[in-house]
C-alpha positions as CSV (number, residue, x, y, z in Angstrom):
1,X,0.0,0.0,0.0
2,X,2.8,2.3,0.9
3,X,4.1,1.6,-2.6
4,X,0.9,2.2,-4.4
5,X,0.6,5.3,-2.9
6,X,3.7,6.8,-4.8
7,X,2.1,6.3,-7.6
8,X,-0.9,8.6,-9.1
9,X,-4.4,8.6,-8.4
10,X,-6.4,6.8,-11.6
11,X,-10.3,7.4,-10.1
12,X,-11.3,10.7,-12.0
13,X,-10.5,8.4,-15.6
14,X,-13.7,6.9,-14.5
15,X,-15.5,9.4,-15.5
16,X,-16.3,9.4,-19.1
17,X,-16.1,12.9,-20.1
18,X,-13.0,13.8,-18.1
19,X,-11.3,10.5,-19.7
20,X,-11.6,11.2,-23.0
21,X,-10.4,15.0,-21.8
22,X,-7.8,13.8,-20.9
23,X,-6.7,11.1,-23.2
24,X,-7.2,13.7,-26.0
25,X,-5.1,16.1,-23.8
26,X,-1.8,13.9,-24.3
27,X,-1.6,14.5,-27.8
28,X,-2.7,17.3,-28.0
29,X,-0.4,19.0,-25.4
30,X,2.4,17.3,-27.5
31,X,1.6,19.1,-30.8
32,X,1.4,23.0,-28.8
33,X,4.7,22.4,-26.9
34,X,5.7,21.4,-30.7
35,X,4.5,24.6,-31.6
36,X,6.0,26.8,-28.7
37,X,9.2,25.7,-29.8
38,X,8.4,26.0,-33.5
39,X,7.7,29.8,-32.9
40,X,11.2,30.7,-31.6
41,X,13.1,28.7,-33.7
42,X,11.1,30.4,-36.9
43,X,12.0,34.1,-35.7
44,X,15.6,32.9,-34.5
45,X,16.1,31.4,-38.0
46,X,14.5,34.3,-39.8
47,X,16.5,37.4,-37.6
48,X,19.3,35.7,-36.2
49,X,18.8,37.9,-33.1
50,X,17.6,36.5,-29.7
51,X,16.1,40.4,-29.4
52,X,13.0,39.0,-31.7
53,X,12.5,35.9,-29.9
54,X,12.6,37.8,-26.5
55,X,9.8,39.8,-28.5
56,X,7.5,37.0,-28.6
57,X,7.1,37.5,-25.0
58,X,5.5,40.9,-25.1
59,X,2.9,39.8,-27.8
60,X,2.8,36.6,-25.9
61,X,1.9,38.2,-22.2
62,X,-0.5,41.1,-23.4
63,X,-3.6,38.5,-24.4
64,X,-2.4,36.6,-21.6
65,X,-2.7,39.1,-18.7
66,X,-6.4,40.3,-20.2
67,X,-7.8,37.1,-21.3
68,X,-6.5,35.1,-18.2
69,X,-7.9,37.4,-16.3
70,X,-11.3,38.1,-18.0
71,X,-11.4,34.3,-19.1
72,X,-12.3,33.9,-15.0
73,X,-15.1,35.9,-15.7
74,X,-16.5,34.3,-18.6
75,X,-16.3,31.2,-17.3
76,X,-18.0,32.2,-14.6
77,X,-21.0,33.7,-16.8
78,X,-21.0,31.3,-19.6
79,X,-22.1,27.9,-20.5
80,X,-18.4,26.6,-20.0
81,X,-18.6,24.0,-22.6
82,X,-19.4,26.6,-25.8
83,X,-16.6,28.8,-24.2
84,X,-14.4,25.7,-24.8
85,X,-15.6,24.9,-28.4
86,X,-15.0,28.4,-29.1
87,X,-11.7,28.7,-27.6
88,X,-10.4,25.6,-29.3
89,X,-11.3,26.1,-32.1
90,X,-9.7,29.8,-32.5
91,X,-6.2,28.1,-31.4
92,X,-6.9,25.6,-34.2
93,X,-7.3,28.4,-36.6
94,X,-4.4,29.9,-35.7
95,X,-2.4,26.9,-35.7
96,X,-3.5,26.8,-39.4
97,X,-2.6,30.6,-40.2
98,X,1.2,29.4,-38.8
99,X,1.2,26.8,-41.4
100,X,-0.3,29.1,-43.9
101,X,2.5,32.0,-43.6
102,X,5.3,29.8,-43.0
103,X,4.0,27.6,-46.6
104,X,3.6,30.9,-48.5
105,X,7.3,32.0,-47.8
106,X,6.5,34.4,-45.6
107,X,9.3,36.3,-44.1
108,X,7.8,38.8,-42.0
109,X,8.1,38.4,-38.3
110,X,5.1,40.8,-37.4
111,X,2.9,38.5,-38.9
112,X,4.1,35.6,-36.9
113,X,4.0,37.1,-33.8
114,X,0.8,38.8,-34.5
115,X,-0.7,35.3,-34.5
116,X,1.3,34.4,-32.0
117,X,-0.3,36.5,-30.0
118,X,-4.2,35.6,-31.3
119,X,-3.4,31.5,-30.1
120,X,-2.4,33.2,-26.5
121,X,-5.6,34.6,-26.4
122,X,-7.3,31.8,-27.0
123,X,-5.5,29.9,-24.7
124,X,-5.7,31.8,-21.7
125,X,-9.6,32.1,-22.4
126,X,-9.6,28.6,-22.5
127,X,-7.7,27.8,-19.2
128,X,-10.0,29.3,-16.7
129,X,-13.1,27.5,-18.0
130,X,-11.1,24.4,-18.4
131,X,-10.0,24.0,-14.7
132,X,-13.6,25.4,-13.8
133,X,-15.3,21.9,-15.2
134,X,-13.3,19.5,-12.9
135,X,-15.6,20.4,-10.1
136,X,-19.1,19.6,-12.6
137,X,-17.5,16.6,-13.5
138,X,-16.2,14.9,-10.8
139,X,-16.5,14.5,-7.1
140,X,-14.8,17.1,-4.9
141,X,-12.4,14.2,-3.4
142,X,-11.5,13.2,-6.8
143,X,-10.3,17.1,-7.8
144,X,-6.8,16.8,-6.4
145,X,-6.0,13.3,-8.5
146,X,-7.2,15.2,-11.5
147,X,-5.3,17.8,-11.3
148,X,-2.0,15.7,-10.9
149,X,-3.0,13.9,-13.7
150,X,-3.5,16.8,-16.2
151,X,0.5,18.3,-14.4
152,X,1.6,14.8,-15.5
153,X,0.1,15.5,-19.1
154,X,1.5,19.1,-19.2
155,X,4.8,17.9,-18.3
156,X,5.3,14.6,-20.6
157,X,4.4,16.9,-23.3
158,X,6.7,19.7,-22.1
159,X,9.4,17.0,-22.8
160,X,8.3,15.2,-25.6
161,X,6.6,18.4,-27.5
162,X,9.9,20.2,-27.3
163,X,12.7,16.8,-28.5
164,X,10.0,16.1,-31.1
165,X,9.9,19.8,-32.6
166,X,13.8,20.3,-32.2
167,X,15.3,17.0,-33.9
168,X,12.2,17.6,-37.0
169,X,12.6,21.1,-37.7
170,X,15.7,20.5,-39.6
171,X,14.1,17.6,-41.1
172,X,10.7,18.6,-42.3
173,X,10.6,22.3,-41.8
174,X,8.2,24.6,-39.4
175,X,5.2,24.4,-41.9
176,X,4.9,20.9,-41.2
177,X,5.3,21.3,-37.8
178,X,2.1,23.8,-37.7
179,X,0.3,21.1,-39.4
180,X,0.7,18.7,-37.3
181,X,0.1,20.8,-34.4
182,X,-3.5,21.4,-36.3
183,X,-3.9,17.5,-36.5
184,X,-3.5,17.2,-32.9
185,X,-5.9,19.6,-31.5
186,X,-8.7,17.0,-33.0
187,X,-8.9,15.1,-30.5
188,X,-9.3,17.5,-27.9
189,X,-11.8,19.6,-30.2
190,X,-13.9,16.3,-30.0
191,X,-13.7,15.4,-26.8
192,X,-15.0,19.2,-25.5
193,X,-18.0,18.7,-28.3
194,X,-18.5,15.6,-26.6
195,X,-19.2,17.3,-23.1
196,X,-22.4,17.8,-21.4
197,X,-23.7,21.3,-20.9
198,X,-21.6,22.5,-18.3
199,X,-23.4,26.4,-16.6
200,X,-22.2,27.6,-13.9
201,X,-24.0,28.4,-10.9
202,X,-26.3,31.0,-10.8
203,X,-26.2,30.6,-14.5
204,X,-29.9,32.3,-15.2
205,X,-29.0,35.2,-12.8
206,X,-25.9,36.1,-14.9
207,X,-26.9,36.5,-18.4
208,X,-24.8,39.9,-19.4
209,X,-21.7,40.7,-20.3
210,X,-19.1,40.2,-17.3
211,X,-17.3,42.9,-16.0
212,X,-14.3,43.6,-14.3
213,X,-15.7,44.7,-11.4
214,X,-15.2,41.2,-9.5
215,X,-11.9,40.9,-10.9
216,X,-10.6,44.5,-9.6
217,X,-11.8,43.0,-5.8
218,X,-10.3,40.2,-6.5
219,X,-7.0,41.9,-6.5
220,X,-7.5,44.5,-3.7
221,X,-7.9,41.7,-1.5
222,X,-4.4,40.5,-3.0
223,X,-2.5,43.5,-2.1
224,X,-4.1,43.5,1.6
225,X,-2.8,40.1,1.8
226,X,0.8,40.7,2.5
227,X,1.5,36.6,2.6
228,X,-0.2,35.7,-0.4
229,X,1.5,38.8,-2.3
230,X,4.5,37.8,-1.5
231,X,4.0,34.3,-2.6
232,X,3.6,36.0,-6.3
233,X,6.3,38.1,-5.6
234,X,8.6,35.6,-5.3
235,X,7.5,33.5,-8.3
236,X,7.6,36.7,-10.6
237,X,11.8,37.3,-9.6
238,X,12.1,33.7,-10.1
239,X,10.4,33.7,-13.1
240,X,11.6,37.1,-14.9
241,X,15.1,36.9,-13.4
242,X,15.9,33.8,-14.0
243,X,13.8,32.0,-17.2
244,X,16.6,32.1,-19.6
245,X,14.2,30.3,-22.4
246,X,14.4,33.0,-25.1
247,X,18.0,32.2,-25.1
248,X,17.5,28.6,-26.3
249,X,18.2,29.1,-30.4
250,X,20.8,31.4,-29.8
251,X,22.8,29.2,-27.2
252,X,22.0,25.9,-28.8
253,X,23.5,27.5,-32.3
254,X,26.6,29.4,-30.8
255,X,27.7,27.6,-27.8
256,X,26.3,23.9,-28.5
257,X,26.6,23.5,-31.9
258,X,23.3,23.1,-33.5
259,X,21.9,24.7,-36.7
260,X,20.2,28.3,-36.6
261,X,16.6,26.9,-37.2
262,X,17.2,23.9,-34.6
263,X,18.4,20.3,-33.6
264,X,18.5,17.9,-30.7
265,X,21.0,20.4,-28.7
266,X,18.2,22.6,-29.0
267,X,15.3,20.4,-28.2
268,X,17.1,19.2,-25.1
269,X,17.4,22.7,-23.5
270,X,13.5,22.9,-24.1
271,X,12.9,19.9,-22.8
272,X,15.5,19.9,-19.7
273,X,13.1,21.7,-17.1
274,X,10.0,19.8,-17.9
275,X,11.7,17.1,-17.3
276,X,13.1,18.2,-14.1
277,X,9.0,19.2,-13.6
278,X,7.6,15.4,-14.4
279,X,10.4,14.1,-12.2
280,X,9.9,16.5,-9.4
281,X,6.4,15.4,-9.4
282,X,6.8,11.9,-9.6
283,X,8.8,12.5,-6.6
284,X,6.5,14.8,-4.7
285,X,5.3,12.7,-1.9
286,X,7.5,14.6,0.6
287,X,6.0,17.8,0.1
288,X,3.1,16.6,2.4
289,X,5.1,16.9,5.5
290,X,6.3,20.0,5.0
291,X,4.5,22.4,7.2
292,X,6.5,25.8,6.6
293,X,5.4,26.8,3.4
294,X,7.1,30.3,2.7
295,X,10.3,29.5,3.8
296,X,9.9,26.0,1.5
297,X,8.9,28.3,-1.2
298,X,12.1,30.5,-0.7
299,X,14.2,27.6,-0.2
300,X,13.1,26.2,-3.7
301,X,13.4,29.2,-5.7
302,X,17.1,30.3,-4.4
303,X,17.3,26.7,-5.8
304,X,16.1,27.8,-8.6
305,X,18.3,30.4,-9.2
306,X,21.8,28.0,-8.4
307,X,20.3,26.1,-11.0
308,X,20.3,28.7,-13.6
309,X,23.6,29.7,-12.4
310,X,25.2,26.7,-12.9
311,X,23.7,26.5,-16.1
312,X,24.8,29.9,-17.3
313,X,28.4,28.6,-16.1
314,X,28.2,25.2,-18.4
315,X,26.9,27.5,-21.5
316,X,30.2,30.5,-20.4
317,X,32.6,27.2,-20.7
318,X,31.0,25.0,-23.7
319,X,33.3,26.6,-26.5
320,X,35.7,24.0,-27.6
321,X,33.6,20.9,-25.9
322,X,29.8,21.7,-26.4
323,X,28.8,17.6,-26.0
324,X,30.4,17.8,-22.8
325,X,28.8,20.9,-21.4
326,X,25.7,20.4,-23.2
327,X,24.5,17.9,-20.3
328,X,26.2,19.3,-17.6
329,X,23.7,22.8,-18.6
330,X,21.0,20.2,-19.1
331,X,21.4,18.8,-15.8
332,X,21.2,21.8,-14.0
333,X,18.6,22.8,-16.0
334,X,16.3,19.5,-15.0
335,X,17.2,20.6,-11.2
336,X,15.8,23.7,-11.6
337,X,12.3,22.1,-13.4
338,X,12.6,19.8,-10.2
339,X,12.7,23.0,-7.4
340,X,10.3,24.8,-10.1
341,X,7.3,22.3,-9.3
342,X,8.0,22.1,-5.8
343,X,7.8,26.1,-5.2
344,X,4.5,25.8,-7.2
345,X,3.2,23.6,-5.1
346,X,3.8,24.9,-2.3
347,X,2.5,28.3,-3.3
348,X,-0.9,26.5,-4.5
349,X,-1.5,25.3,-0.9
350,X,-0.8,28.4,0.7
351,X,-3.4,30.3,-1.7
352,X,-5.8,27.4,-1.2
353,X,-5.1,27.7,2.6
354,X,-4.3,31.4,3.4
355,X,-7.3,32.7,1.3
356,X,-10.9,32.8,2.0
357,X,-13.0,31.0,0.3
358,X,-15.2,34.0,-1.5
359,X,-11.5,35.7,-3.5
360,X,-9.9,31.8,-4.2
361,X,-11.1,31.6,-7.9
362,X,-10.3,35.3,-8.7
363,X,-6.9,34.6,-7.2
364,X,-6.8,31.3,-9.4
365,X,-7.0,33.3,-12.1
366,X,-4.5,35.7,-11.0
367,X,-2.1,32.9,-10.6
368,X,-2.6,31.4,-13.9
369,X,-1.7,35.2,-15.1
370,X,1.8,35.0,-13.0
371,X,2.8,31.4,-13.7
372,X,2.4,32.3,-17.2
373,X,3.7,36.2,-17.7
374,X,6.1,36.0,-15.5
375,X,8.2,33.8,-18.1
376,X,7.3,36.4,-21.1
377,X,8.5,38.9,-19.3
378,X,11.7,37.0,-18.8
379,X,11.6,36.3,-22.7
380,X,12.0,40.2,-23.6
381,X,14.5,40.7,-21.1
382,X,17.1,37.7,-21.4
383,X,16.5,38.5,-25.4
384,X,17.7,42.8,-24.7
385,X,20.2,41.5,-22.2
386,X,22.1,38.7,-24.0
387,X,22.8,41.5,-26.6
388,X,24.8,43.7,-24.4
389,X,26.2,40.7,-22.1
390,X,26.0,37.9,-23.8
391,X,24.0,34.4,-23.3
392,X,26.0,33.1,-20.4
393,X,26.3,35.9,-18.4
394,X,22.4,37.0,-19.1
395,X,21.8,33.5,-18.1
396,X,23.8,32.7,-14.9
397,X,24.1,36.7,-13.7
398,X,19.6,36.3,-13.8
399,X,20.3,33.3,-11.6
400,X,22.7,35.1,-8.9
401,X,20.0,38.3,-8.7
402,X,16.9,35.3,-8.3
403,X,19.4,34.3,-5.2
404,X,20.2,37.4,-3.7
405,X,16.4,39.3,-4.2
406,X,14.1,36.0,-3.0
407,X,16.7,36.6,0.2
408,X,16.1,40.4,0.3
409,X,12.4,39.3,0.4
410,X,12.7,37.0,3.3
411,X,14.3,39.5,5.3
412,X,12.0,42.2,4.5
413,X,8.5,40.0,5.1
414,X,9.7,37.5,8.1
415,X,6.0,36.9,7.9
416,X,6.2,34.9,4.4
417,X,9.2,32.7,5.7
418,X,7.2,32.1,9.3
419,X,4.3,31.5,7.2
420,X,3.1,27.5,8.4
421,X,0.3,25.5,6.9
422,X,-1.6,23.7,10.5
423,X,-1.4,20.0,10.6
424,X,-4.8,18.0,9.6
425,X,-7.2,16.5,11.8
426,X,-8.0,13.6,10.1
């Protein structure tokens, strides 16, 4: 039994509809991490400056930050299951306008990351609603399996989307890698058809537009929590400070030897910290007995930050032996995945604990915004910094100020560090 319980929770793939969710979900996630690699590869290859790619993240955060946010609120008014169908479907279409540009011969990087930024939209208007249905579909008891399911998913992908895309670019070009990123949305565009009709409550009450109003309370209560502030603090200097991703093509072409529009040096920097992620969660169970949440969060991220320091050391030393120092980077870029999932989880249970119960969906939604801006915002500036300082320093100089400003934090707010998580009763 001890054994057994290592291993994840299989009940929720009882349920029909969340089954074939989540059975489409593995392919599909495969075919968009495909794509998130595809994207920076394509502007790398076309400018040859990390700059462009670190431009991706401003067209990538914008949608994010409004339609993550007002995604919450549409969920929350809408028959969840159309907002889906919708949602999906627009990523599909852009998916297809990729393939469309890149098949034409288009060179023109405004275009790319003006669609760019269209899927993002549809994707963060799709999140919300899509983490809003566990709770219609399956028994409250049965929501934390789920949701270690669908981060097992998410992760897998994050490993195989990102070897897949980087060893097949060379080989059959981005177009093809568009298409089949449009092939393997299918499957998930038929299993959300396939759903019930899934209203939220209070559902005849709440046919108008949604506002912002809720949303704006939402995050006054935030800033008059000092603890849970902090806990997004924290994440966004990990995050912007020390996400060195928009650096990828340019150090998997100069220091690691791979061509400018990619190869399997590049696909195993992509992959490196979701792997780290899936084996960090595989490996989770002792995260239960930790009862000091904020100083485990600030232990993980100064983690974190070593990690990207080390790796910004293997990438300053991989000139004259990049197979060499192309695993030592890897490696610590899997430890940092590893610390990565832990301080998320840890910062999950502390909003799910420190909250109250009326502002924990709005704040959901606010940390959906973080965990995904924060890295876009580390996209533009590793991609202006590795201009004037070059990759490794960017890289391993992010990780030394993720180390020394979570520590100014801790001494600033002793409240987050003392911050402790009571024992259960049962």
């Amino acid at each position: 039994m001890a054994l057994r319980a290592l291993f994840a929770d299989t009940r929720p793939l009882r349920n029909p509809h969340f089954r074939r969710l989540w059975s489409a979900n593995i392919i599909t996630v495969i075919g968009a991490q495909m794509t998130l690699v595809a994207v920076p590869a394509q502007l790398y290859s076309l400018t040859g400056s990390s700059a462009y790619v670190g431009l991706s993240g401003i067209f990538g955060l914008v949608p994010l930050l409004i339609f993550g946010l007002w995604g919450g609120a549409l969920a929350d008014a809408l028959d969840r299951r159309r907002l889906l169908i919708v949602t999906v479907i627009g990523i599909v279409l852009t998916s297809a306008l990729f393939f469309v540009w890149t098949a034409l011969g288009n060179t023109n990087v405004w275009l790319i990351l003006l669609t760019f930024s269209a899927q993002q939209a549809f994707f963060a208007a799709n999140q919300p609603a899509r983490i809003s249905i566990l709770p219609q579909l399956l028994p409250n008891r049965q929501i934390p399996a789920a949701t270690a399911l669908n981060m097992t998913v998410i992760s897998a992908g994050g490993i195989a989307g990102p070897l897949i895309g980087g060893a097949l670019i060379p080989v059959l070009g981005f177009q093809w890698l568009y298409f089949a990123d449009i092939v393997l949305l299918m499957p998930t565009l038929l299993a959300v058809i396939g759903l019930p009709s899934l209203v939220p409550a209070g559902y005849e009450e709440k046919k108008r537009a949604p506002g912002w109003r809720s949303v704006v309370e939402g995050l006054g209560y935030l800033m008059g929590h000092k603890i849970l502030l902090m806990s997004f603090v924290v994440d966004l200097i990990a995050m912007i400070f020390g996400m060195p991703r928009a650096l990828f093509p340019q150090i998997a072409h100069e220091s690691f030897g791979s061509s400018m529009s990619g190869g399997l040096a590049f696909g195993i920097l992509y992959a490196a910290i979701p792997l780290g992620s899936a084996l960090g969660g595989i490996f989770s169970g002792w995260v239960s007995g930790i009862r000091r949440h904020g100083l485990a969060v600030i232990l993980c991220i100064v983690a974190w930050g070593l990690s990207m320091t080390g790796f910004g050391i293997a990438v300053f030393f991989a000139t004259g032996a990049p197979d060499h120092w192309l695993w030592i980077g890897a490696f610590f870029l899997v430890l940092g995945g590893a610390a990565d999932i832990a301080s998320a989880a840890f910062r999950q249970a502390m909003l799910l604990t420190a909250a109250s119960d009326e502002v924990r969906g709005r704040l959901q939604g606010v940390f959906f915004v973080v965990v995904s801006g924060g890295p876009r915002i580390a996209d533009v500036a590793h991609g202006a910094a590795a201009i004037y300082v070059g990759t490794a320093l960017a890289t391993g100089g992010g990780g030394v100020l993720v180390v020394l400003l979570v520590l100014l934090c801790a001494l600033l707010v002793p409240a987050f560090t003392r911050y402790r998580v009571e024992p259960s009763i049962d």
